[in-house]
N, C-alpha and C positions, 0 to 999 in steps of 0.2 A: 290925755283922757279928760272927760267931760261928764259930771252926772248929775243928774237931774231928779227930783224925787216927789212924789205923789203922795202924799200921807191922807190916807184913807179915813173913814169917818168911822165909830164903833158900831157897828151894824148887828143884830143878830146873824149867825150862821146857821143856815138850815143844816139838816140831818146828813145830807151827802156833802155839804164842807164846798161845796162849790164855785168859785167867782170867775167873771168873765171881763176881759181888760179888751177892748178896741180903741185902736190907736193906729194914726195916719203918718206914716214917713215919706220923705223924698228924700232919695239919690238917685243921684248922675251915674252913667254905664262907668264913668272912668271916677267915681269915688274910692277914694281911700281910708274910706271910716267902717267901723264897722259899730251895727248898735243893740246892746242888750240891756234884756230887762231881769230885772233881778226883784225875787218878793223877800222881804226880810217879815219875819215877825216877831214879835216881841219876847218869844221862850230862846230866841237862838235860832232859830233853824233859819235858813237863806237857803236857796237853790233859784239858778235860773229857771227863768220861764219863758223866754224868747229869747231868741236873735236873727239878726239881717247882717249878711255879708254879702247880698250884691242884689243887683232890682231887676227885673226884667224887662223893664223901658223905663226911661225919663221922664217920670211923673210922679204925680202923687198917688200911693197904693195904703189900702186900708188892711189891719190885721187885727185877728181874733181870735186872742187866746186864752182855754177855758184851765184852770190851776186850780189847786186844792188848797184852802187853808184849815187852820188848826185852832188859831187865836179871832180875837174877835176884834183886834185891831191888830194892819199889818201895814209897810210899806212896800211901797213899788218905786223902784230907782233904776233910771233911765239911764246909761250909761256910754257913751260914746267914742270909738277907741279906732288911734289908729292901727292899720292893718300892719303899715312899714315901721318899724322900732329903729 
């Protein structure tokens, strides 16, 4: 496993708590990884917010995921895992 990590800037959050993470993967039809994103914030709380377990062609594919936060600085960790143990 493989992870990677974003650490966000202090931003105000507006009234509905809203962010918006786009972000570009490639995998191969015969990849063996699978890849999640995880928001941590700073009170504790973590829950995923994406994942990819397989691509529908060989290419590069763009995704856009809308998550809710609480804090006013949070991370996002990129996380890369094999599928085979």
């Amino acid at each position: 496993m493989q992870s990677f990590q974003l650490n966000t800037k202090i931003l105000k959050i507006d009234k509905n708590n809203q962010q918006c993470l786009t972000y570009y993967y490639y995998m191969s039809d015969d990849n063996e990884k699978s890849i999640i994103i995880r928001k941590e914030e700073s009170d504790g709380r973590s829950e995923v917010i994406d994942s990819v377990t397989s691509s529908p062609f060989n290419g590069w594919i763009q995704r856009k995921v809308s998550f809710d936060v609480y804090e006013s600085h949070y991370k996002v960790k990129t996380i890369f895992e094999n599928k085979k143990h």
